[in-house]
C-alpha positions in Angstrom: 71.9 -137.0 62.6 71.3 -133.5 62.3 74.3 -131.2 63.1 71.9 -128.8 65.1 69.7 -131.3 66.9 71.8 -133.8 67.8 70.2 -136.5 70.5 72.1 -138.5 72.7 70.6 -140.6 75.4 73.4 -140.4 77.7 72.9 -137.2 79.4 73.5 -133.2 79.3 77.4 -133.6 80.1 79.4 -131.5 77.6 82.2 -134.0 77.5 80.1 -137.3 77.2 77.9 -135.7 74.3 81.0 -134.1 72.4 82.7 -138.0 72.9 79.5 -138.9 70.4 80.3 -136.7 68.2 84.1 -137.3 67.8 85.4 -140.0 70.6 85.6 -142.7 68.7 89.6 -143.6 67.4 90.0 -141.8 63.8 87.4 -138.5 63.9 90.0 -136.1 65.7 93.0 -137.6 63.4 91.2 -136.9 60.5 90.0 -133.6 61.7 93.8 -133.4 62.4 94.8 -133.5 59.0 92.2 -131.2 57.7 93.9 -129.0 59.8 97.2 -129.7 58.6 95.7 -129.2 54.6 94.5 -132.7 53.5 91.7 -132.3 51.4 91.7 -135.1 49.5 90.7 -138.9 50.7 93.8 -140.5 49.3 95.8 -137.9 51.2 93.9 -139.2 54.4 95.0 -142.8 53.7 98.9 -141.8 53.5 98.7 -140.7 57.1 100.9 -142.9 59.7 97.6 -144.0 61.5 97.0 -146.5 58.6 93.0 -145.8 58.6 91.3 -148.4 56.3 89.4 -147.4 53.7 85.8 -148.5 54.8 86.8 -147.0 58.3 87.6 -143.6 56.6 84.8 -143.6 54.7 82.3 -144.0 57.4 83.9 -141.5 59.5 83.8 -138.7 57.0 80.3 -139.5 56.5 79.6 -139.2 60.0 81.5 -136.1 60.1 79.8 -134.6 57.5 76.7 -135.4 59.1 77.3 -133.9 62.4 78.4 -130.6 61.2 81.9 -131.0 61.0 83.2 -131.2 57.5 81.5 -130.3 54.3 82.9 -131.9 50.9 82.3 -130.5 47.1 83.3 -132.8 43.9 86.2 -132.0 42.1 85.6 -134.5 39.7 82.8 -135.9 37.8 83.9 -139.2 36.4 84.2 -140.9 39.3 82.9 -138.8 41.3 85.4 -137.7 43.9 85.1 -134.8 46.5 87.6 -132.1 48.3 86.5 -132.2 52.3 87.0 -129.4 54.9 86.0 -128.4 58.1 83.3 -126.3 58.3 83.0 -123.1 60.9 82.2 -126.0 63.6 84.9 -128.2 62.7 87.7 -125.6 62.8 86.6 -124.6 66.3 87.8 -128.1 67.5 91.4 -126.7 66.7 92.2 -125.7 70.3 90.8 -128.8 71.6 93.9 -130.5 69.8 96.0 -128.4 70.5 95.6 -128.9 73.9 96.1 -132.4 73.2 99.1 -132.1 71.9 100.3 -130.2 74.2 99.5 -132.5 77.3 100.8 -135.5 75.4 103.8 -133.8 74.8 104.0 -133.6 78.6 103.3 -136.5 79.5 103.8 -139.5 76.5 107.7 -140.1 75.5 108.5 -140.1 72.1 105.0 -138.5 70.8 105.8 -136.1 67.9 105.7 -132.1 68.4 102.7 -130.5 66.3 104.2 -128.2 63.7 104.5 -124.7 64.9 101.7 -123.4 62.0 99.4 -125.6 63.7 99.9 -124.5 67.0 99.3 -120.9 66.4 96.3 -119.1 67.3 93.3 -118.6 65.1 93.1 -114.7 64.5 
């Protein structure tokens, strides 16, 4: 998948092309998290969500292959790698905001986003 010629055989709608990209259930909470400062993949799997492994690691694959998040080895022996959002990825941030913001609204009991992440970019 190429992050600038992506092809989906659904149609030309924004929203339906964009849900290929990140619709599926973990992609938004782990772009969530690089937003919040995880970097690292063990630091993904301590989030509340509980992704599996295998899960995460097919979503950051597919992340990294749409664009999204770039990752850079930190260490040699095992390999191991740092992730974060690329240019793209970060411009997803008011998307969740929003989010957040409506499921504050309207889902009792769902958890206020800390007040650094709902900030505006400068």
């Amino acid at each position: 998948m190429s992050s600038d010629s992506l092809d989906f055989p659904r149609s030309g709608c924004p929203i339906a092309n964009t849900l290929e990209v990140v619709g599926d259930r973990w992609s938004l909470v782990i772009i969530r998290d690089l937003l919040n400062g995880k970097r690292r993949y063990g630091s993904f799997l301590e989030s509340p969500e509980g992704i599996t492994p295998s899960v995460l690691a097919q979503r950051l694959t597919r992340l990294e292959a749409a664009g999204l998040v770039e990752r850079t080895p930190y260490q040699s022996r095992p390999v191991r790698f740092d992730y974060v959002l690329t240019r793209k990825g970060m411009a997803l941030r008011p998307v969740l905001q929003a989010m957040c913001i409506w499921a504050n609204g309207f889902i009792p009991g769902t958890w206020r986003a800390p007040d650094a992440f709902m900030m505006p970019l400068e």
